[in-house]
C-alpha positions in Angstrom: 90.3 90.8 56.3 87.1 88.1 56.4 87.7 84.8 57.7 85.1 82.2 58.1 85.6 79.5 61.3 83.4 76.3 60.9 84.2 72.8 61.6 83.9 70.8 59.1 81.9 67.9 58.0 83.0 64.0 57.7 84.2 63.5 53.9 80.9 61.4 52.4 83.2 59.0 50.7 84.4 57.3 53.9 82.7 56.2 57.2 85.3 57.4 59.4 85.0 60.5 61.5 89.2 61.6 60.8 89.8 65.4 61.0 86.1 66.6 62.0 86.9 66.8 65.7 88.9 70.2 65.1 87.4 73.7 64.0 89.0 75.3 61.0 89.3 79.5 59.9 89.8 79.9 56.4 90.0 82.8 54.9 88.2 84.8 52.5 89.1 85.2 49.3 90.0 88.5 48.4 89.9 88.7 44.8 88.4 86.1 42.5 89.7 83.6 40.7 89.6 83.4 37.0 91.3 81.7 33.9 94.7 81.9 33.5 96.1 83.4 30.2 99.0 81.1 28.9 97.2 77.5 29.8 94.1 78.6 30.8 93.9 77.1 34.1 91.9 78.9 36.8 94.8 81.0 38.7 94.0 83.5 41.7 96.6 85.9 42.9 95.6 85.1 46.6 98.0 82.8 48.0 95.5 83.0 51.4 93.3 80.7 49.9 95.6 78.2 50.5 95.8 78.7 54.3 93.9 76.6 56.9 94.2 76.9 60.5 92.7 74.4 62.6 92.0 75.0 67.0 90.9 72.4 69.2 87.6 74.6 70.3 85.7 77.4 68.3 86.3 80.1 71.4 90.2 79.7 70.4 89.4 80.2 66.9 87.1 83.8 67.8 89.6 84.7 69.9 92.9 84.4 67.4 90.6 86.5 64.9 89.8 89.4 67.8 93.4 88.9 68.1 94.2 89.9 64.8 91.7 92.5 64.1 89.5 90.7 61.6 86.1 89.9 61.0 84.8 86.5 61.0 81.6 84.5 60.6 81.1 81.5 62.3 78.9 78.8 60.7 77.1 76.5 63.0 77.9 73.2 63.7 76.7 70.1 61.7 75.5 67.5 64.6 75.5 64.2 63.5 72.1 62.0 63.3 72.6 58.3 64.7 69.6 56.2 63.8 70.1 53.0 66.1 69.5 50.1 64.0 70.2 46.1 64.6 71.7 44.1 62.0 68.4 41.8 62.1 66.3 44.7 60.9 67.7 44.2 57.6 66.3 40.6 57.3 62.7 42.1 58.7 59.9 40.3 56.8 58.1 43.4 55.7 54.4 42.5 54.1 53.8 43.9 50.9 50.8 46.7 51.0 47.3 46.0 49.6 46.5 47.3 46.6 43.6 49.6 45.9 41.6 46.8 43.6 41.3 44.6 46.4 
């Protein structure tokens, strides 16, 4: 079995920083997905897809899947990029550039 161990990335819709402090495995899926034939819906007849494991460090994660035999892939993680910034910068008189004609 593949699993894949990453921690995950702050939702873009929100400033907050909730559930990005733990590291998840997930596991592969093991056969694809693909429209269901009644409603057409997509269906897969993997119920591991809907399994996510969470561990405080990625060492505990590597270690539960040694544990259990599988193989995993861990993708690095995202750093995040703090530009420091003061709330006056955004009132900054800025001079426009000179044109080329002048």
């Amino acid at each position: 079995m593949k699993v894949t161990i990453f921690k995950p990335s702050r939702n873009v819709m929100q400033s907050g920083l909730g559930k990005t402090k733990l590291w998840v495995l997930e596991y592969n899926p093991a056969t694809p997905r693909g429209p269901e034939p009644l409603m057409g819906w997509t269906a897969s007849g993997d119920t591991l897809n809907q399994v996510r494991l969470t561990f405080a460090s990625m060492d505990e994660a590597i270690a539960y899947a040694q544990k259990k035999g599988w193989e995993y892939t861990v993708l690095p993680e995202h750093t995040r990029r703090v530009v420091p910034r003061n709330y006056v910068d955004n009132f900054a008189y800025v001079p426009p550039e000179k044109s080329a004609k002048a």
